[in-house]
C-alpha positions as a LaTeX table, in Angstrom:
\begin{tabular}{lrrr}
\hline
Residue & $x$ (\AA) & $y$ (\AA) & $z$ (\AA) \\
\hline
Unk1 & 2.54 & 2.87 & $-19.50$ \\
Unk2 & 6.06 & 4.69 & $-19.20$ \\
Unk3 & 7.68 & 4.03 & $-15.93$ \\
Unk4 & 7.84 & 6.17 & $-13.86$ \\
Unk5 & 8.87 & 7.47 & $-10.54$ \\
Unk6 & 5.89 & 7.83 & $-8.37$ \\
Unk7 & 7.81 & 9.80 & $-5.76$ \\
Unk8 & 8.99 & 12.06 & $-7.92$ \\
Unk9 & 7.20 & 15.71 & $-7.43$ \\
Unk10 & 4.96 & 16.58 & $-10.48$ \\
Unk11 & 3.79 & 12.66 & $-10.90$ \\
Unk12 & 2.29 & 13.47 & $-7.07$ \\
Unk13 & 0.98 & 16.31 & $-8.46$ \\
Unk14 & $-0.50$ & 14.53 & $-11.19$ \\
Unk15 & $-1.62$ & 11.89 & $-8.77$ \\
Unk16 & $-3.47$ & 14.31 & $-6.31$ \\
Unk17 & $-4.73$ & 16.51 & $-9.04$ \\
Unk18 & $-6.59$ & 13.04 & $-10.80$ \\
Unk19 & $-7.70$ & 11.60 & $-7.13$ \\
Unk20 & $-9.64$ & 14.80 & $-6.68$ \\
Unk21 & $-10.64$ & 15.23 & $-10.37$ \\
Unk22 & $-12.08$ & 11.61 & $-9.66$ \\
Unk23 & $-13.31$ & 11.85 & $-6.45$ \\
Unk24 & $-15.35$ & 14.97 & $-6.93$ \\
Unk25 & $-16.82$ & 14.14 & $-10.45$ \\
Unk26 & $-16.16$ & 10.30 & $-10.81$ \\
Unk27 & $-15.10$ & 8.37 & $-14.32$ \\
Unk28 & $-17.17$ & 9.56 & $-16.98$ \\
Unk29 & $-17.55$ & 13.24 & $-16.07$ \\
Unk30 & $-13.47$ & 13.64 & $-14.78$ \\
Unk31 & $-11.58$ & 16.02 & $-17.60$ \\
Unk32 & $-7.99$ & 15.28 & $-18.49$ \\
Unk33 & $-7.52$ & 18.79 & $-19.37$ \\
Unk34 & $-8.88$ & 19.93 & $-15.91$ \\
Unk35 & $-6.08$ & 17.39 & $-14.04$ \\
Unk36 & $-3.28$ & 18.43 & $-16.14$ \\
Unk37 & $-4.06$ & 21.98 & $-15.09$ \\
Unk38 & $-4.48$ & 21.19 & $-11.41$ \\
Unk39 & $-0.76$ & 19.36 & $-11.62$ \\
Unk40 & 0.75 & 22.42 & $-13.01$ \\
Unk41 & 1.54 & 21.05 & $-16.41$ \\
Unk42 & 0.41 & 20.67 & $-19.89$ \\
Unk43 & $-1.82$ & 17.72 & $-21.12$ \\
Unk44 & 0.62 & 16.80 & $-23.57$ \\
Unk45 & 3.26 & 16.54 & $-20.81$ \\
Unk46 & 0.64 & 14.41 & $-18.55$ \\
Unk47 & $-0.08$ & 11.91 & $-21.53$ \\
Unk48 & 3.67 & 11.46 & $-22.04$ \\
Unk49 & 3.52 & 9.87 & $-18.42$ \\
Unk50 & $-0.04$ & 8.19 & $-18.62$ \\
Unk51 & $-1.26$ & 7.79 & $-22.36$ \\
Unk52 & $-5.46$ & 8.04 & $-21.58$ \\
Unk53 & $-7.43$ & 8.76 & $-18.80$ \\
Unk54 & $-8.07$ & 4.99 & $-18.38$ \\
Unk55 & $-4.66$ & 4.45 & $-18.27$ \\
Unk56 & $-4.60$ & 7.19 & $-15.36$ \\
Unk57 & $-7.61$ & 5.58 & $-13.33$ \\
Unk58 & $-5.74$ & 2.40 & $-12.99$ \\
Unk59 & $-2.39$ & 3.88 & $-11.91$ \\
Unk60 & $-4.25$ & 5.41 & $-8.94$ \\
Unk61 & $-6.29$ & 2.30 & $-8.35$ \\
Unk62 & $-2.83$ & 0.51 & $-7.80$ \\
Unk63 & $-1.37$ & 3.39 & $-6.14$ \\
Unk64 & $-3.73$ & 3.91 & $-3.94$ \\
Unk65 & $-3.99$ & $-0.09$ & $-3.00$ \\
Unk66 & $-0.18$ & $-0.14$ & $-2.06$ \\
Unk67 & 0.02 & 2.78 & $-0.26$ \\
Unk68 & $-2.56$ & 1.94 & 2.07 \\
Unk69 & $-1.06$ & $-1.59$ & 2.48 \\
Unk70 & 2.05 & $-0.52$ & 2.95 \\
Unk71 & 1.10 & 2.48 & 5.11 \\
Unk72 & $-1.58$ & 1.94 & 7.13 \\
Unk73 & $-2.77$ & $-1.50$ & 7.21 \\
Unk74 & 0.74 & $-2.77$ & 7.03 \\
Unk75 & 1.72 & $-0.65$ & 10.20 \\
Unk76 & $-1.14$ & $-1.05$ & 12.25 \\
Unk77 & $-0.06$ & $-2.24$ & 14.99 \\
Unk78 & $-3.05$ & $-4.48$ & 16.20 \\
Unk79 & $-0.68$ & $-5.97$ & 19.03 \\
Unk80 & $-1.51$ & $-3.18$ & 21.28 \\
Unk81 & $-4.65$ & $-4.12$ & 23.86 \\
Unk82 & $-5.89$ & $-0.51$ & 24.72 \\
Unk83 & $-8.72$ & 0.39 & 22.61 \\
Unk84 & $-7.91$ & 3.88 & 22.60 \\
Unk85 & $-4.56$ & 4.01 & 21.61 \\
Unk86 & $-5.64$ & 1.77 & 18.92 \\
Unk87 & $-7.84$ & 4.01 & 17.39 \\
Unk88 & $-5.08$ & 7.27 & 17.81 \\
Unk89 & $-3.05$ & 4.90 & 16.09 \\
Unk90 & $-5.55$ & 4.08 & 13.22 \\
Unk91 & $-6.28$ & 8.18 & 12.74 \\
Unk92 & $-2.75$ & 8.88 & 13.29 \\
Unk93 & $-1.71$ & 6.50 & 10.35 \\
Unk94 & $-4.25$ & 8.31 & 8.29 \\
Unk95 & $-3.55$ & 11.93 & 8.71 \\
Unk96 & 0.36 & 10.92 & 7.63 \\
Unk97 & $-1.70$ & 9.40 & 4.10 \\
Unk98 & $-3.56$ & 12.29 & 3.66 \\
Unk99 & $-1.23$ & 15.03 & 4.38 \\
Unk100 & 1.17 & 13.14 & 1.02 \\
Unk101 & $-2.18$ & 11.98 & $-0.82$ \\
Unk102 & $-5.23$ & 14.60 & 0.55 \\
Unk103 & $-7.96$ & 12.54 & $-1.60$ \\
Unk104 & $-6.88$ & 9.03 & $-1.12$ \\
Unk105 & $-9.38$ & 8.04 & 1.27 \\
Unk106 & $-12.14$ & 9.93 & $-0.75$ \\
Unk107 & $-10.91$ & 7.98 & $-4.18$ \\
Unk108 & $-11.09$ & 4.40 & $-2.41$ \\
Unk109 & $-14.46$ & 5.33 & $-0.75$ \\
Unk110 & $-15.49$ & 6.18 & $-4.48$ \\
Unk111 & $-18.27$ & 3.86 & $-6.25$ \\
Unk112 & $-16.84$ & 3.88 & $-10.15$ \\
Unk113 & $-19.11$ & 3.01 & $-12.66$ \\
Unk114 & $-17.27$ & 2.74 & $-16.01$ \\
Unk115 & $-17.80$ & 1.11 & $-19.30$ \\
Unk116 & $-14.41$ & $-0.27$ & $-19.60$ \\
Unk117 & $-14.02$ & $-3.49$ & $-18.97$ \\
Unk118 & $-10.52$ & $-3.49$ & $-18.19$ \\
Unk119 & $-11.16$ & $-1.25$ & $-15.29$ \\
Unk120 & $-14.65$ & $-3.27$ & $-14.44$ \\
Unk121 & $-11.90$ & $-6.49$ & $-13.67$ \\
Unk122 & $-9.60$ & $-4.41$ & $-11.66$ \\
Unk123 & $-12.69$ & $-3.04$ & $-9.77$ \\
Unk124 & $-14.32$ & $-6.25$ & $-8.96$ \\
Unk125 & $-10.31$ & $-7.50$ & $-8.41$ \\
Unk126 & $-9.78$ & $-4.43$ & $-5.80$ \\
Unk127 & $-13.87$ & $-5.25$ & $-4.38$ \\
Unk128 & $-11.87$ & $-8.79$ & $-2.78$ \\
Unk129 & $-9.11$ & $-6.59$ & $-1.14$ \\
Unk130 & $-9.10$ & $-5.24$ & 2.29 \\
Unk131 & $-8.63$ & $-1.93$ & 2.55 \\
Unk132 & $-8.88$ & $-1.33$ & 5.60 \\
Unk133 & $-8.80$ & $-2.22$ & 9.21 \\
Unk134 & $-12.74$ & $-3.54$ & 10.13 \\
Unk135 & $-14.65$ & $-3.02$ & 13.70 \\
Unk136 & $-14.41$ & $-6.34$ & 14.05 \\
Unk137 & $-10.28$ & $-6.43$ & 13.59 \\
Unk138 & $-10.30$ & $-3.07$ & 15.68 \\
Unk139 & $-11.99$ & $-4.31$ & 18.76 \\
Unk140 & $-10.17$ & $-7.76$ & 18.66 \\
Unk141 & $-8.57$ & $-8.93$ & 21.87 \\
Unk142 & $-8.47$ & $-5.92$ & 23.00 \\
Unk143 & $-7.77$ & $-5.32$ & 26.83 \\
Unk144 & $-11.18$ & $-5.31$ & 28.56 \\
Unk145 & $-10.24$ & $-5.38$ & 32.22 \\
Unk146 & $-9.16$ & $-1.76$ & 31.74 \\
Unk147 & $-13.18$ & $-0.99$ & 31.37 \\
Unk148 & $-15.30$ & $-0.38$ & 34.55 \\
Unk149 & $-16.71$ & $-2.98$ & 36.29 \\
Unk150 & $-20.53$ & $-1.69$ & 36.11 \\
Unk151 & $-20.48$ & $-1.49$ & 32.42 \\
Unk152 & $-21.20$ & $-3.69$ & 29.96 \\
Unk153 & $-18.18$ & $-4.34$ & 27.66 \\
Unk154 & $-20.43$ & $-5.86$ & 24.35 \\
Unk155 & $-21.97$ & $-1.89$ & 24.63 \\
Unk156 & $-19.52$ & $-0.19$ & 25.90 \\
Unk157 & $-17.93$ & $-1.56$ & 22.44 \\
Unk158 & $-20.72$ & $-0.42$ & 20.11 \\
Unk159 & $-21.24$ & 2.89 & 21.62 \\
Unk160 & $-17.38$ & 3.59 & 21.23 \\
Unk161 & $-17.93$ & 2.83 & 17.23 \\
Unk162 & $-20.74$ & 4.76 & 17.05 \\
Unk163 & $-18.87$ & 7.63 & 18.65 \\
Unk164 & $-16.05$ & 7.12 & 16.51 \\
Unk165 & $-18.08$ & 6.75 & 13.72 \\
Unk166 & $-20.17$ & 9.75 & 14.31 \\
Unk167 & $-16.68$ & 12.14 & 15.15 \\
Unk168 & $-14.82$ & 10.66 & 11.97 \\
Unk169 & $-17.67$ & 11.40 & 9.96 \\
Unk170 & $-17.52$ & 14.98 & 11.21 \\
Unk171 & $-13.76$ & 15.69 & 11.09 \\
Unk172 & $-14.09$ & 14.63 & 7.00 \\
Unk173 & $-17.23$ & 16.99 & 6.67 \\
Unk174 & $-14.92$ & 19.58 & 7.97 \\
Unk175 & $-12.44$ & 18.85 & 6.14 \\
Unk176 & $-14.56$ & 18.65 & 2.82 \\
Unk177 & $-15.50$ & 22.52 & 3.63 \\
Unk178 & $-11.51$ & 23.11 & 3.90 \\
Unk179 & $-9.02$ & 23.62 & 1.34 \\
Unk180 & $-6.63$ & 20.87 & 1.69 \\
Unk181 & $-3.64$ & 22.85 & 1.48 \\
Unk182 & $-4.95$ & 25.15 & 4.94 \\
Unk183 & $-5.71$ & 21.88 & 6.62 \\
Unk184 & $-4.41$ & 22.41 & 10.05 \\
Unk185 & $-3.47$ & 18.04 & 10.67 \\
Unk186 & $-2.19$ & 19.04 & 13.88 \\
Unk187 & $-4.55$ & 20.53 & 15.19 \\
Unk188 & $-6.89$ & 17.27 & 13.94 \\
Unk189 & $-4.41$ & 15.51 & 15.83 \\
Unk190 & $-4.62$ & 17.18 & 18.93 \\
Unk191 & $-8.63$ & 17.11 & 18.53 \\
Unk192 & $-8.58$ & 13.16 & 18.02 \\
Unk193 & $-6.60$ & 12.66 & 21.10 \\
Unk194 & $-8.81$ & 15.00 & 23.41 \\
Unk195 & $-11.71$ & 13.29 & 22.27 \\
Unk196 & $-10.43$ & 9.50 & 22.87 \\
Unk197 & $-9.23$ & 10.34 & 25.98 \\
Unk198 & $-12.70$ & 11.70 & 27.00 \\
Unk199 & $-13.91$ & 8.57 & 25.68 \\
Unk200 & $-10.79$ & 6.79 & 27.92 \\
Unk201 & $-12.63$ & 8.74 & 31.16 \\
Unk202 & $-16.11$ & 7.79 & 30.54 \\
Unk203 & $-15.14$ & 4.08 & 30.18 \\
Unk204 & $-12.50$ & 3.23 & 31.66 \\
Unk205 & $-11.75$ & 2.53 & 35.90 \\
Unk206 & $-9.65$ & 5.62 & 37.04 \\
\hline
\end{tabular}
């Protein structure tokens, strides 16, 4: 592979162009021709960057890994005892991803099924990675005197996840129904934080 600069303006294009390409139609049925096009560029240029598409799938599946290491998991800041403001911080850190990389999370949420077996290792390699922060590390030592007194804290914790599950799963629908370049992240932002800090009302002692 040439190196290259991943920073540098078109390789993001190429980069977003292939995680959508991927996400949307996986391995086998993603077109090289339709990625170069997306990135603005001819596929000669794009193969004088990244020689196949093989070649390409791997660069994102490294990509991808270190960026959300180095920002998101890496900056989580799991120090902080309010459940809440953990979570903000946990969407927060993924709205910055998405509004450089708009597909990331769909591409690592992606099941690939390939014949190669040079991308079946790095698969099964990435399958032992975390990727991201679990319940379990979310809700860990968090600060549970903050909760009212007449609740139970074991559900209180469950029906927070399914709530968050249930409004993150809605947000992405949305967003699936949205072209990514009219996304409106503050206004996600803003959303997120009314909604925890209903969730911060119904839970919490005043």
């Amino acid at each position: 592979m040439t190196k290259i600069n991943l920073e540098e303006p078109k390789i993001q294009g190429i980069i977003n162009a292939a995680l959508k390409e991927f996400s949307q139609r996986g391995y086998d049925e993603a077109s090289t021709n339709r990625i170069a096009k997306a990135a603005g560029m001819s596929k000669a240029l794009m193969f004088h960057y990244v020689k196949s598409k093989e070649e390409l799938l791997l660069l994102l599946l490294d990509y991808c890994g270190r960026t959300i290491e180095d920002d998101y998991l890496n900056k989580m800041d799991l120090e902080e005892k309010d459940i809440f403001k953990r979570l903000l911080q946990s969407y927060s850190l993924q709205i910055e991803l998405m509004k450089k990389n708009p597909w990331i999370f769909d591409f690592t949420d992606l099941r690939i099924e390939t014949k190669s077996t040079t991308i079946n290792q790095k698969l099964a390699e990435i399958a032992t990675q975390k990727q991201s922060p679990c319940a379990e590390e979310l809700f860990k030592n968090i600060d549970e005197s903050k909760f009212r007194k007449d609740l139970n804290i074991d559900r209180c914790k469950q029906l927070i996840l399914w709530g968050n599950n249930g409004f993150t799963t809605e947000i992405l629908a949305e967003l699936k129904n949205t072209e990514y370049k009219n996304i409106d992240y503050q206004a996600i932002s803003v959303k997120l934080a009314e909604y925890l800090e209903d969730l911060r009302r119904v839970f919490y002692e005043e």
